[in-house]
C-alpha positions in Angstrom: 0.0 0.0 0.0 1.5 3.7 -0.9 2.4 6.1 1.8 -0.5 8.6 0.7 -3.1 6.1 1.2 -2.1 4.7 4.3 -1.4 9.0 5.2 -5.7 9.4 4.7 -6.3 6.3 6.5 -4.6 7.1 9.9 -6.6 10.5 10.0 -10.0 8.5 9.7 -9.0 7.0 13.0 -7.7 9.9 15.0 -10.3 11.9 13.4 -12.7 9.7 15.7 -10.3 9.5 18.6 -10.6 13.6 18.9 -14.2 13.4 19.0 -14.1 10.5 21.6 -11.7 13.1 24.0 -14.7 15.7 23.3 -17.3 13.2 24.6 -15.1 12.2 27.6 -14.7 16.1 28.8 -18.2 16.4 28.1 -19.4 13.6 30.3 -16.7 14.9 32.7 -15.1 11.8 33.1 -11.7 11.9 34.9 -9.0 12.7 32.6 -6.6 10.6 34.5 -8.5 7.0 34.4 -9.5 7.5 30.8 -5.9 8.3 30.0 -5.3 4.6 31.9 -7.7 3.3 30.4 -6.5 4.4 26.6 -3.1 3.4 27.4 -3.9 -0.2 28.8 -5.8 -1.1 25.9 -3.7 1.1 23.4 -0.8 -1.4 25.3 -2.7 -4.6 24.4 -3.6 -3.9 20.8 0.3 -3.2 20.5 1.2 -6.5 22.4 -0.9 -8.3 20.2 0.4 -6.6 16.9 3.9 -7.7 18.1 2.8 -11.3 18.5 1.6 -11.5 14.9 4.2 -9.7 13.2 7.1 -11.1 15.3 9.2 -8.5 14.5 12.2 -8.2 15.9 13.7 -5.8 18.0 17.2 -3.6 17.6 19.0 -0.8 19.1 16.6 -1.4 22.4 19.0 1.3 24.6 18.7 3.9 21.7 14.8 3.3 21.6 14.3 2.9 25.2 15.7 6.3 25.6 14.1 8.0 23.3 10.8 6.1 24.3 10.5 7.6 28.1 11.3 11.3 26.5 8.3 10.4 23.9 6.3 9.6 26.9 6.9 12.3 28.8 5.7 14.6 26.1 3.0 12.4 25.1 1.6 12.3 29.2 1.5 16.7 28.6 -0.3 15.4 25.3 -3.2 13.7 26.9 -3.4 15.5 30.4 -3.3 18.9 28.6 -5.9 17.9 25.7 -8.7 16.9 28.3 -7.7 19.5 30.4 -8.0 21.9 27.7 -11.7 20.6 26.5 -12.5 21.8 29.5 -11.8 25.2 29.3 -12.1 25.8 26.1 -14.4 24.7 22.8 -13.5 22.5 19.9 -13.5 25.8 17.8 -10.5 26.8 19.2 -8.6 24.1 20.8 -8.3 22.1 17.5 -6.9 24.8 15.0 -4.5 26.0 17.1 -2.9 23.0 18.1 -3.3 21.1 14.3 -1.9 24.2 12.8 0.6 24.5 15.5 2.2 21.4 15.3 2.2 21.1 11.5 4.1 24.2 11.3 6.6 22.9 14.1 6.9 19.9 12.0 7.2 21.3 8.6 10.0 23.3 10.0 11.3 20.6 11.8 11.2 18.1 8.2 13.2 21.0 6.0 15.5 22.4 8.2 17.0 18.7 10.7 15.4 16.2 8.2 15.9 18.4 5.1 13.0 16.9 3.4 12.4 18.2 -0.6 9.0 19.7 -1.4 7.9 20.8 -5.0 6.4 24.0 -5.3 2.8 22.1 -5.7 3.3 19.9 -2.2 4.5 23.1 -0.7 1.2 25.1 -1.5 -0.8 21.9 -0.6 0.7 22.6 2.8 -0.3 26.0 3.2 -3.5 24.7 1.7 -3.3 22.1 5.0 -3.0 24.9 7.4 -5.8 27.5 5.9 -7.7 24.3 5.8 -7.4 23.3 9.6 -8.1 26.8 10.4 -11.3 27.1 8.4 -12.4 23.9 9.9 -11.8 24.7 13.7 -13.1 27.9 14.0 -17.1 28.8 14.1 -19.2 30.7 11.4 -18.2 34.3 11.3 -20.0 36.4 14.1 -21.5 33.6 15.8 -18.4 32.2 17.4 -18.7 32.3 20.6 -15.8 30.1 22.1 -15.0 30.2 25.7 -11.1 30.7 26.1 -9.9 31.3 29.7 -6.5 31.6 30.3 -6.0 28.4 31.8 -7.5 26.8 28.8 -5.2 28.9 26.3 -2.2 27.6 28.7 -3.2 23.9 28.2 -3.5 24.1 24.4 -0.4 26.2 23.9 1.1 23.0 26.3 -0.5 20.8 24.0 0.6 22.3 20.4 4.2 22.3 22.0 4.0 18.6 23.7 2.8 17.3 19.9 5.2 18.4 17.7 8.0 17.3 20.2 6.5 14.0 20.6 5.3 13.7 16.9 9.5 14.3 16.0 10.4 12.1 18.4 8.3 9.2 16.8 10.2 9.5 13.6 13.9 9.0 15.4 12.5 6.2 17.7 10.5 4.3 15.1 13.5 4.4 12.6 15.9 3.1 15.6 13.9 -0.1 16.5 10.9 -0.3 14.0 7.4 0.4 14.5 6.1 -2.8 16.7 8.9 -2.2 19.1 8.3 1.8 19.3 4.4 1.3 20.0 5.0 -0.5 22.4 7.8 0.7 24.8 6.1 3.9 24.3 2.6 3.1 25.4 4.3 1.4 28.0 6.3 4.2 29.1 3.5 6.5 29.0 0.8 3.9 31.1 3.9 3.8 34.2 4.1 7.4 34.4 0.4 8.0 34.4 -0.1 5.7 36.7 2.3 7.2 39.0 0.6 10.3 38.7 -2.4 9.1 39.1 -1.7 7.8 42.0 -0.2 10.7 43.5 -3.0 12.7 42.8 -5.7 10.6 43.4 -8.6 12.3 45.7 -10.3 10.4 48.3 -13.6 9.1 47.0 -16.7 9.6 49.6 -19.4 7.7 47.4 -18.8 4.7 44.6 -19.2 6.1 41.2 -22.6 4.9 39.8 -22.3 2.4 37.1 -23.8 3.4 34.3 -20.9 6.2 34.7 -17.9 3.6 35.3 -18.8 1.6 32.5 -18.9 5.2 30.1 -15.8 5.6 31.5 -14.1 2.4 30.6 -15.8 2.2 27.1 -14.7 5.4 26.0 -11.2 4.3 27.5 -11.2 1.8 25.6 -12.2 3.0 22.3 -9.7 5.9 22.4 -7.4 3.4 22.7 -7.7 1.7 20.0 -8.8 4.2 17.3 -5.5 5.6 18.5 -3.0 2.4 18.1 -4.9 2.0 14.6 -4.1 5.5 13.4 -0.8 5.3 15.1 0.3 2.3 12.8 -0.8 3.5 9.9 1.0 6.7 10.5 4.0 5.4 11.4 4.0 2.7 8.0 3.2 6.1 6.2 6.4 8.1 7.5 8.8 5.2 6.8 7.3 5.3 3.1 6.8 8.8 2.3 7.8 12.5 3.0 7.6 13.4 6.4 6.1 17.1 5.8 3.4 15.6 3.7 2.3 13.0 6.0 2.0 15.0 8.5 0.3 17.7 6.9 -2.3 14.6 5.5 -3.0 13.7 9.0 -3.9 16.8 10.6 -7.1 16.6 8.2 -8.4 14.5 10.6 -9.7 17.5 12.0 -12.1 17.1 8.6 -13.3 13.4 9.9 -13.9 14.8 13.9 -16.2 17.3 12.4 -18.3 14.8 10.2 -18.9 13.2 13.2 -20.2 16.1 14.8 -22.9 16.6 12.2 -24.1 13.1 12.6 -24.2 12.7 16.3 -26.7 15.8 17.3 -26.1 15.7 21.0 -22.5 17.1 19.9 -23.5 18.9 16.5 -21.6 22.4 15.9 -22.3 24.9 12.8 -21.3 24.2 9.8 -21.6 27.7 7.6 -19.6 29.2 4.9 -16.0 28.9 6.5 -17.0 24.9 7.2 -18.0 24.4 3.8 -14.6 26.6 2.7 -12.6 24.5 4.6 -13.9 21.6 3.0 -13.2 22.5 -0.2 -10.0 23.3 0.7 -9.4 20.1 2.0 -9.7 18.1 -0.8 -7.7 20.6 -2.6 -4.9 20.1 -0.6 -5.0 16.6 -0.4 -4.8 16.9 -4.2 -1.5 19.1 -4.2 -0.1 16.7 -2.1 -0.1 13.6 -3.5 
């Protein structure tokens, strides 16, 4: 399969992933046992992958190191996301932290990597950005997003933490391969949330009723594996293609999180003009990329 079609898959399931962090925040479940959750399934699902590939592992120092500083970013990642939905709507959390991180890559791909664009690819990527800018934000005059400072902290946090951690997937992924990379680093991550967790974790006066726990666990769940799906997909796209268009593919998946907003109403947004321009402009780009 060529890198640009596995590049549109992996957006189809982070695209879904995003929304399932919206529902979470929404339902106000608590970021920390989700995150849990995500990571012990996310964990399995790589476990499992490793079993039926057997692939073999190399270079486990160099990938173990750059593993724990992959899951310290990725921890801000997920803390700071749900933290952030909580603050702050979808309208403006998602465009500045897509945008954000794309141009961190992009700039990241040309100057360390020094990745070759045409002129064509290189306007498909500005394309990319207007695109995930159109997308996030609300129609014009009836945007109304809450944006506290706290919540602006968290997403700044969050555009920073994903370009770091999205950089360091490329080194540690070409050091030991992807099974091996998916899995220290999910592994990583699930220790040191734990850890926090349990740190941080408030003394509970009633049980959580259970209709609530098993939300809580489902979406867990789910999260996790929309995420290990995309993340595969990604990572087989990287190691095939051009780094600066991947990347710049997969931030459409803002495109896929808001077709799922039109078609579950409890979390429907408006989709006017800029929408429909971003849309349009989505499929251009994905053109000028190929």
């Amino acid at each position: 399969m060529s890198w640009f079609i596995l590049a549109l898959l992996s957006p189809l399931f982070w695209g879904i992933e995003n929304l399932l962090y919206k529902v979470s925040a929404r339902k106000r479940h608590n970021s920390d046992l989700v995150g849990i959750i995500f990571l012990g399934a996310a964990l399995a699902g790589c476990l499992v992958m490793q079993v039926v590939t057997r692939a073999v592992w190399t270079q486990i120092p160099l990938t173990v190191g750059i593993c724990l500083v992959y899951s310290l970013c990725y921890l801000l990642v997920i803390q700071s996301r749900f933290e952030a939905l909580k603050h702050v709507d979808v309208n403006f959390f998602f465009p500045v932290t897509k945008v954000g991180s794309l141009i961190i890559l992009i700039v990241f791909a040309l100057l360390v990597r020094h990745d070759s664009l045409t002129l064509i690819q290189g306007a498909g990527l500005l394309t990319a950005c207007l695109t995930i800018y159109l997308l996030g934000t609300g129609s014009a005059g009836t945007d109304k997003t809450r944006r506290s400072a706290r919540g602006i902290l968290f997403t700044l946090l969050c555009t920073l933490s994903t370009g770091t951690a999205f950089i360091l997937v490329s080194y540690a992924s070409a050091a030991g391969g992807n099974s091996q990379f998916m899995v220290l680093g999910n592994l990583f991550t699930l220790i040191l949330s734990l850890l926090m967790w349990h740190t941080r974790r408030p003394v509970v006066t009633k049980p959580p009723v259970q209709h609530q726990t098993q939300g809580l666990w489902l979406t867990g769940i789910s999260i996790g594996l929309f995420n290990i799906t995309g993340g595969f997909l990604y990572l087989e796209a990287i190691r095939l293609g051009n780094f600066s268009l991947v990347n710049g593919l997969n931030n459409l998946a803002l495109l896929v999180t808001i077709a799922c907003t039109l078609i579950l109403p409890a979390y429907r947004e408006p989709f006017g003009r800029r929408k429909i321009a971003g849309t349009v402009l989505a499929f251009l780009s994905i053109f000028l990329m190929r």
